[in-house]
N, C-alpha and C positions, 0 to 999 in steps of 0.2 A: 482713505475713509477710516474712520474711530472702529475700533472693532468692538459690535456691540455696544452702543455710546450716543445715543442722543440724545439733542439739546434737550435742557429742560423747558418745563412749560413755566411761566413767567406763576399763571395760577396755584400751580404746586408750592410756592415759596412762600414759607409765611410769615407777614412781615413780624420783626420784632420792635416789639414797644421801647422807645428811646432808642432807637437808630434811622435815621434818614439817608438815603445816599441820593447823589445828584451826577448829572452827566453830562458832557458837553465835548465837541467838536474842538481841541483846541489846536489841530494842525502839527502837531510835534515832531513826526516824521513825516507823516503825509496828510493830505485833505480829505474832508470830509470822510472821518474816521473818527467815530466814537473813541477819545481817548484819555480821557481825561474826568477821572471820577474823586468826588468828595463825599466823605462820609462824617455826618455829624452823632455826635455822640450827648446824649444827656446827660447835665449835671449828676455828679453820684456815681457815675459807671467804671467798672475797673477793667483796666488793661494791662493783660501779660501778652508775653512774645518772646516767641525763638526765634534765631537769624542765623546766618550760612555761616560756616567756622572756615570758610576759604578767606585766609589773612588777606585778599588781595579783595578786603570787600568795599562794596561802593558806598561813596559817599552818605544817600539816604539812609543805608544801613547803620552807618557811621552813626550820624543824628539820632534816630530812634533808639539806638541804647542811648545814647544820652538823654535823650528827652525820658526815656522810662524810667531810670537809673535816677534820675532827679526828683521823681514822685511828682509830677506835678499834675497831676489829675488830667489824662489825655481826657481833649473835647472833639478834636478831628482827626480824621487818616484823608490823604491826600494820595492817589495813586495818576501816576503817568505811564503809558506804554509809548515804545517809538524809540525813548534812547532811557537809557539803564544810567547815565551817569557813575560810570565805574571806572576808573583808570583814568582818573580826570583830575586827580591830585587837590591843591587847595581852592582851586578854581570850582570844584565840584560843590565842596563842601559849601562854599557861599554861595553857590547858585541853589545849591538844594534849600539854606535856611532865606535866604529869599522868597522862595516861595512860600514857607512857613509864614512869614511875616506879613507877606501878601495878603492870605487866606487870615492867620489870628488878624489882625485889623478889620476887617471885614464882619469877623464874627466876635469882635469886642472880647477877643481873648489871649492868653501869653503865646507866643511863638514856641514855648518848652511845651504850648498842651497841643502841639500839631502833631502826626507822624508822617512824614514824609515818605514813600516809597514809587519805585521807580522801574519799569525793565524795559528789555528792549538791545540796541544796537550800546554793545560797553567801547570803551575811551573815546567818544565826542561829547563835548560838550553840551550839557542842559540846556535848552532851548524856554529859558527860566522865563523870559518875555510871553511867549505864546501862551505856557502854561498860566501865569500871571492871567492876562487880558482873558482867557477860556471862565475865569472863577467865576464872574457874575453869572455865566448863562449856568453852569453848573450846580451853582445854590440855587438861583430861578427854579431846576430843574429839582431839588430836592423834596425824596417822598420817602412814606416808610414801606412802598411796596414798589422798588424800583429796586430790585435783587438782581433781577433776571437781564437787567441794560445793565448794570454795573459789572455781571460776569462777564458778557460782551467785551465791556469797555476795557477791561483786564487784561483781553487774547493780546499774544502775540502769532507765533505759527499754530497758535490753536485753532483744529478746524471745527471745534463745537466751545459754546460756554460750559462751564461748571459748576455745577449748584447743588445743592441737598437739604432736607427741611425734615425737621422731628418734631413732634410735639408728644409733652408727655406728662402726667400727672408727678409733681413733687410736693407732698403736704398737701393735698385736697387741692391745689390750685394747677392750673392747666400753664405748663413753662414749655417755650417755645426755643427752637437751636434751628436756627438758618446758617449757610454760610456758602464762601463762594471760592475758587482756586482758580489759578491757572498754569499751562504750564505745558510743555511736549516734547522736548527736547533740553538739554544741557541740564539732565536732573542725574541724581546718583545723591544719597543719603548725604544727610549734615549740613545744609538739610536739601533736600530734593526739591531752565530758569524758571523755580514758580515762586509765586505766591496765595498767601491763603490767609482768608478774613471768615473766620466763625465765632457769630455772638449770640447772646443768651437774653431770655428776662430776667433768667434764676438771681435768687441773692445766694450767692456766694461769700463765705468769709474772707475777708483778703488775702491769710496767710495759704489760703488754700490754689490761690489762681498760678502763683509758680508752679506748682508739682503738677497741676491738671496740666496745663498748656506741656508740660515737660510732656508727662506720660503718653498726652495725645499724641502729639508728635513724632514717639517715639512709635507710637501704634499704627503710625498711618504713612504718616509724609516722610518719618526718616525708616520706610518698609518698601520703597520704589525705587526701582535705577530703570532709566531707558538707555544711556549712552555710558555711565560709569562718570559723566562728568560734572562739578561741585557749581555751581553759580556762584557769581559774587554778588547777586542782588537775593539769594533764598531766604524768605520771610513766614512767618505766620505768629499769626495774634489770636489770643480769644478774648473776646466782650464779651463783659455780663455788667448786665445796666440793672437790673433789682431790678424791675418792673411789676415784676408777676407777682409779688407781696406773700411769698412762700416764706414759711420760717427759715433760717440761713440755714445755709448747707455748713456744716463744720467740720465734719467728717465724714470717709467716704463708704467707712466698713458699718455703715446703717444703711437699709433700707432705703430711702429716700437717694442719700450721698452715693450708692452705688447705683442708683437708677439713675442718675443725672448724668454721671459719670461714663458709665455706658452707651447711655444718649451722645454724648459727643463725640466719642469714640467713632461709634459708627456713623457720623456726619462726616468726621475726617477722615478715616477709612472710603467713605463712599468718593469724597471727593481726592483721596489719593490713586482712588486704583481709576479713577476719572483721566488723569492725568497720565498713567500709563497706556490705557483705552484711546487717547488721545495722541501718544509717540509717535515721531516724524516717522514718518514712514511706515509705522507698524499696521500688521494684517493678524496679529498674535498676541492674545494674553496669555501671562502665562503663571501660572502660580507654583511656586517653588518653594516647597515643605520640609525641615531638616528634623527627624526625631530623633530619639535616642541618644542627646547628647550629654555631655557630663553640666554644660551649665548652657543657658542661653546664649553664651556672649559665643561660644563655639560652633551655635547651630546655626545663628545669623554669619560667621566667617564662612562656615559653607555655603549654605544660601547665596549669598552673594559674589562668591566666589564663579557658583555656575551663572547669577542673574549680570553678573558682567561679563562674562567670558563672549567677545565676540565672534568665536569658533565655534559656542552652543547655540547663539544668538541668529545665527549665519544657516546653521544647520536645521534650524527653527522654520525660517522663511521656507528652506528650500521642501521644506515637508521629508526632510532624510533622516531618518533612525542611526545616524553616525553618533550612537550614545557612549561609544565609547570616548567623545569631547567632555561626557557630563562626569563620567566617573575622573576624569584626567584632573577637571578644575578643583571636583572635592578631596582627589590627590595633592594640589600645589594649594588649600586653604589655610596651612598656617596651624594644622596640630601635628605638633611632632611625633606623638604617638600614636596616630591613628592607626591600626590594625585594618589593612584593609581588606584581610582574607573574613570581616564582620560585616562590608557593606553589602546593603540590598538597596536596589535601585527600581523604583516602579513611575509607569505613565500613566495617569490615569490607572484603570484595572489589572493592564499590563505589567507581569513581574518580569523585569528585564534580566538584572543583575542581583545573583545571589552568592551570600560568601566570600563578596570580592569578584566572583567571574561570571563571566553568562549563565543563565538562567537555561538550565537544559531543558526545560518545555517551553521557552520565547521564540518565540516565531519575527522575524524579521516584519512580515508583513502583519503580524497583529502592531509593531511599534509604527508601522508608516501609516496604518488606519490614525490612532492617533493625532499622530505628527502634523496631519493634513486639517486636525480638528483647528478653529477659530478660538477655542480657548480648550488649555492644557495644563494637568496638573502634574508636576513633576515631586515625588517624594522620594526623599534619601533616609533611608535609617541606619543610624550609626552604631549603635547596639553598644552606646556608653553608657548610658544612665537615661534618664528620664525627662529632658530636658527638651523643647521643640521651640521651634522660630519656623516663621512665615514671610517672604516676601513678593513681591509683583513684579515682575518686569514682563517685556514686547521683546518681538522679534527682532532684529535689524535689516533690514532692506534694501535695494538698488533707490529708493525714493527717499531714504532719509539723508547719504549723499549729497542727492541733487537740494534738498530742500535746503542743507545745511553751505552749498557750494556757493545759492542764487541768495542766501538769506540777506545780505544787506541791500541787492538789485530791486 
């Protein structure tokens, strides 16, 4: 069960103007399974996107830098769950632009304005046919409040959808940020197997959609690990279709540019720590706080340092205060001069670790009160400077395992 994490309600999501998405049954790994979603985009809308930096990435991926990198005004996203098309060599590659070509025919447009993506079961072959014959019922199916079936149609081992909806005033006009993830397993930063589609009505300047979709990214989906491991299908896009006839955003240090900005933020943060809440097997969130450091890039090595360590992860489940695993991991992080007769280690309220050692008034059983909590805030301060990082990760479990043993059965 998701800790803390329920489906959305389809009514919460509110559609945005100039996006339609559509659904259909196309049998890709198994039957009768929502699998196969199409998302049309109106003329004018701009697409940015980050993708997985695991060089062993799959074919889809492959396509959509191309198709984005070419400028060619994307009009659709094309999503298949079931197989990932990754480790499928050139074979891959033309089964994925096949389907591109499929779908732009269909909708009277170039194959470079498709973007292909894909997750699921990686090195078998695309099952390009099925997905092909799926497209009619899929566009049939196209609405601009069909959010809440297309996060559905997304899961893989996910046991809830993912969704998030803002609305919010920029320039006197009311601009809406919907968007959708997935994802439960085989995530760890760069980016954390999900996927993730959050779009806009806002007018956005164009030189502005790289650094936002960067920033976001960095604020949300590459701030998660469940397993420590990189996908080779990791995806996310943002759309912004100009709908809402707000004066353009151009920058982000005005009023308006930092509300917007904000706004997205917190859509992809919601639907990142979604996907943690969601981890195979997880009974634990957990949030892991580094202060005190000399620059960010030092406080996230800690962070992550504990949020992958499978011995704090371990000790998590089992609801045991074996903290000294937490202080070990921010020992092997990767700063040479840590000082660590400076660190202080707290749970929640709990001061465990001060100076580097035990906390002479912690009490063992105020850290297993804690431990036993369904969600847990762990902070480290470094006492280098002024610098903090936040990450998400879950516990690891006897059931993430088995989930990951049976996953292709």
């Amino acid at each position: 069960m998701p800790v803390n994490l329920n489906a959305p309600d389809p009514n919460d999501l509110h559609p945005v103007p100039g996006v339609k998405l559509g659904i259909a049954m196309a049998g890709v790994r198994k039957a009768n399974r929502r699998d196969l979603t199409v998302v049309t985009l109106d003329e004018g809308s701009q697409v940015a996107g980050v993708f997985t930096r695991n060089r062993f990435c799959a074919a889809p991926v492959q396509l959509c830098r191309q198709h984005l990198a070419a400028d060619s005004a994307s009009r659709a996203i094309l999503i298949n769950t079931g197989n990932a098309n990754a480790g499928t060599g050139e074979d891959g590659l033309v089964r994925a632009l096949s389907t591109c070509v499929a779908l732009a025919r269909k909708l009277e447009i170039s194959p470079q304005q498709v973007l292909p993506f894909s997750t699921g079961v990686i090195m078998e072959s695309l099952p390009n046919d099925r997905i092909e014959a799926g497209l009619p019922a899929a566009l049939a199916d196209l609405r601009e409040d069909n959010w809440g079936a297309a996060a559905e149609a997304i899961m893989t081992t996910d046991t809830v959808p993912k969704a998030a909806s803002r609305r919010v005033r920029i320039g006197g006009k009311q601009v809406t940020i919907t968007g959708i993830s997935k994802g439960a397993g085989m995530i760890r930063p760069n980016m954390a197997t999900m996927l993730g589609f959050v779009a806009t009505d806002a007018v956005i300047a164009p030189a502005l959609m790289k650094a936002l979709v960067h920033e976001a990214a960095n604020r949300s989906f590459n701030r998660i690990t469940i397993d420590g491991d990189t996908s080779t299908n990791d995806s996310f896009l943002l759309i912004a279709t100009g709908k809402a006839g707000n004066d353009p955003v151009t920058r982000f240090d005005t009023a308006d540019g930092d509300a917007l900005r904000k706004a997205i933020i917190e859509v992809c943060e919601q639907l990142a720590q979604a996907i943690v809440r969601d981890g195979e097997g997880a009974t634990k969130f957990i949030t892991v706080q580094v202060d005190g450091g000399k620059s960010e890039h030092e406080c996230k090595q800690v962070a992550y340092a504990i949020a992958h360590s499978p011995l704090v992860k371990t000790a998590f489940f089992a609801s045991d205060p074996n903290l000294g695993r937490i202080l070990a991991a921010v020992g092997y992080a990767g700063i040479d001069d840590l000082d660590q007769t400076c660190i202080d280690l707290f749970l929640d309220d709990v001061h465990v670790a001060k100076d580097g050692g035990r906390n002479p008034t912690y009490r063992e059983e105020d850290g297993q009160r804690v431990m036993k909590q369904s969600e847990i805030n762990v902070r480290v301060d470094l006492h280098r400077g002024d610098e903090t990082a936040t990450v998400w990760t879950c516990d690891l479990s006897y059931d993430y395992v088995k989930i990951n043993a049976d996953y292709r059965s």
